[in-house]
C-alpha positions as CSV (number, residue, x, y, z in Angstrom):
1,X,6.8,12.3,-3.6
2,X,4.0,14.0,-2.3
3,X,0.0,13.2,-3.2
4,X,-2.3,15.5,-4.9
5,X,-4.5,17.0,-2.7
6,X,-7.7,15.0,-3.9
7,X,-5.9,11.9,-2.5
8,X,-5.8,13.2,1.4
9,X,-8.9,11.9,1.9
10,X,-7.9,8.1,0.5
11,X,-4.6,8.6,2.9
12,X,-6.7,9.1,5.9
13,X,-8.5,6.1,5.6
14,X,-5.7,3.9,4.6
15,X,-4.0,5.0,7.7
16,X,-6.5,4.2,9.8
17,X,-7.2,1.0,8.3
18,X,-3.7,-0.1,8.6
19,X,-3.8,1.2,12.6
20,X,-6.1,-1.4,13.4
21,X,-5.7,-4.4,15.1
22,X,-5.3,-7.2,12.3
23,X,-7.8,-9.2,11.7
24,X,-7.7,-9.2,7.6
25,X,-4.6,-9.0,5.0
26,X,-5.2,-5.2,3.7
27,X,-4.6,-5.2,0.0
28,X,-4.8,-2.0,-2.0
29,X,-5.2,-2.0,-5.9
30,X,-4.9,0.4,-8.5
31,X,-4.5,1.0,-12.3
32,X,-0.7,0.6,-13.5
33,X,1.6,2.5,-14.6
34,X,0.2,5.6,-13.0
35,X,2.4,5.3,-9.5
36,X,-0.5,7.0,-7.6
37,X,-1.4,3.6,-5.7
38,X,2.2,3.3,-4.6
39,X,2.6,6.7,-3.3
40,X,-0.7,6.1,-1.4
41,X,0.8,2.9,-0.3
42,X,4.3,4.1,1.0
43,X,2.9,7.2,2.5
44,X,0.8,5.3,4.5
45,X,2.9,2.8,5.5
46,X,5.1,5.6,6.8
47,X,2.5,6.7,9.1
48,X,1.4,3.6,11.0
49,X,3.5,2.0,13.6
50,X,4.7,-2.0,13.5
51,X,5.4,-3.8,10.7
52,X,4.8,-3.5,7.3
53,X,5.1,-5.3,3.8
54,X,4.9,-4.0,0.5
55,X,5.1,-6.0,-2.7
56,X,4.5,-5.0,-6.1
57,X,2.1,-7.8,-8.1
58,X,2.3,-6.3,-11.5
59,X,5.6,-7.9,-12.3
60,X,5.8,-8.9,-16.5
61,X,6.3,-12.7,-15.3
62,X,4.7,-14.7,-12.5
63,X,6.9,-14.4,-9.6
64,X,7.3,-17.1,-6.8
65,X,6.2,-17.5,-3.6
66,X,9.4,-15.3,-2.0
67,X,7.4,-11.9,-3.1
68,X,4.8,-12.3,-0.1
69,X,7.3,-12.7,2.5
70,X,8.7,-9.6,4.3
């Protein structure tokens, strides 16, 4: 799946966000249903280098703890 064009910029940063060194859990959020936050999300996680956890938080019941871990 490939981003709209408008979204390049938001990319960029992400990606360069994520290639820092951590110092900070980097969350990003977005309006549901729309899938334009999880493209974002997976596009940039297939830029960066290292390791990488994705987890969806808009789930119809709470979930347990096991969602946060890789």
């Amino acid at each position: 799946m490939k981003l709209h064009d408008k979204f390049r910029p938001q990319l960029a940063l992400l990606s360069s966000r994520l290639a820092d060194p951590r110092r900070f859990l980097q969350i990003l959020a977005g309006h549901r249903q729309v899938s334009n936050t999880t493209t974002l999300a997976r596009q940039a996680i297939e830029r960066i280098d290292g390791q990488s956890h994705y987890a969806s938080t808009d789930l119809p019941a709470a979930p347990d703890a096991r969602w946060i871990k890789p």
